[in-house]
C-alpha positions, -999 to +999 in steps of 0.1 A: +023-338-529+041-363-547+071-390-533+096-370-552+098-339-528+130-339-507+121-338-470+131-301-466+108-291-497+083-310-473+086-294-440+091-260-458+055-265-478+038-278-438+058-241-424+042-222-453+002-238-448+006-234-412+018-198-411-013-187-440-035-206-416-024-193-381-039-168-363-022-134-362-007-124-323-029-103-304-023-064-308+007-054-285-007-023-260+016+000-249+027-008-212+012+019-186+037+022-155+021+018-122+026+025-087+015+002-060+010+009-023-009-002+003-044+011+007-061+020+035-090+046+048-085+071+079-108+088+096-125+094+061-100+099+040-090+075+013-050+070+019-019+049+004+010+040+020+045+029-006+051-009-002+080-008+008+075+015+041+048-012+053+060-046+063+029-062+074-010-061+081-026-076+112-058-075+128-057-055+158-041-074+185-045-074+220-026-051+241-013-045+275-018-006+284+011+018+293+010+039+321+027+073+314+021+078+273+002+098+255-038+088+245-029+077+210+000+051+224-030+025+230-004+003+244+021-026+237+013-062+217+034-097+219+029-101+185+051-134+176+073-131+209+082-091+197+073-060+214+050-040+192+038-006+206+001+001+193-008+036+179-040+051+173-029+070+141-063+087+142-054+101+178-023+108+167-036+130+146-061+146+168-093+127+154-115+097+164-113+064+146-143+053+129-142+022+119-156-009+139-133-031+156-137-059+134-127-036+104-096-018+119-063-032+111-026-027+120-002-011+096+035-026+110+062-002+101+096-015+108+129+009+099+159+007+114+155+002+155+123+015+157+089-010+155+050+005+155+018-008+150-007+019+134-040+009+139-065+023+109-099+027+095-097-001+074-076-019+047-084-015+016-058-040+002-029-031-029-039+000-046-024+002-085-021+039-101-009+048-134+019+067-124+010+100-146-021+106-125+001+112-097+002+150-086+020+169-058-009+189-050-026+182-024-063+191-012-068+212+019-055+195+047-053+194+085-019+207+097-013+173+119-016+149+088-003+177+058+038+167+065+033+132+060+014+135+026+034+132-005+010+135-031-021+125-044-035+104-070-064+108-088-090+081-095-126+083-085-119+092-054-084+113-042-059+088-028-033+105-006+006+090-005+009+090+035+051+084+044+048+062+073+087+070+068+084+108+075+062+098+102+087+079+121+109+106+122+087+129+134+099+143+168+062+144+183+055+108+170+085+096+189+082+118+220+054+093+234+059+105+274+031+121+289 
């Protein structure tokens, strides 16, 4: 370089060494859409609930029993000065739970006027799947849990898309009266 190079001949000569010594951008992988839900296991079963239909997770609280309801209402929670009725989704659907206490948790599912705490297996935590290994049919089912399934995806174990929507309007999951 020599003093009689304008200052643009200068700066385009420094662009020029830095480009043929930069390193080239890593390859660009094509995006894979996902779908996220809440995961969680039931009596067994490995499910997964859409985000949206779950508004919280909490350990199981303590609750005052309900004369008059149904065994799977276990009862009714102040959880943060609300009413929260407790149901044992497992009784619900005519098995036992089986998970410890310390491992159970409480699916919240708020829509509309209606509140509900389901209490399952476990929580798994989010649940990512690639969207094309998503299928509509389902493995053999029990006729209690088979109208709330959506779908299934597949990974190394079957993950089933349970509707706590379709659940709340389910006439026998509202009809708690003994």
């Amino acid at each position: 370089m020599t003093g009689t190079q304008s200052p643009f001949s200068l700066l385009v000569d420094i662009a020029n060494r830095c480009r043929s010594q930069a390193a080239g951008l890593p390859a660009q992988k094509e995006a894979v859409q996902t779908w996220s839900g809440i995961g969680f296991r039931l009596a067994g079963r490995y499910l997964v609930a859409p985000m949206g239909e779950v508004s919280e997770i909490l350990h199981e609280p303590r609750f005052t029993l309900l004369p008059g309801v149904k065994s799977w209402v276990r009862g009714v929670a102040n959880v943060r000065g609300r009413l929260l009725p407790i149901i044992d989704l497992c009784g619900f659907f005519g098995q036992e739970l089986t998970g410890t206490r310390k491992q159970r948790r409480v699916l919240v599912v708020e829509r509309g006027e209606l509140l509900a705490g389901l209490i399952v297996d476990e929580v798994l935590g989010m649940q990512h799947f690639p969207v094309d290994s998503f299928a509509e049919t389902l493995p053999p089912l029990e006729a209690s849990i088979a109208p709330f399934i959506q779908g299934v995806f597949q990974s190394d174990v079957p993950w089933l898309v349970f509707s706590p929507r379709e659940l709340s309007n389910d006439q026998a999951f509202m009809d708690v009266a003994v």
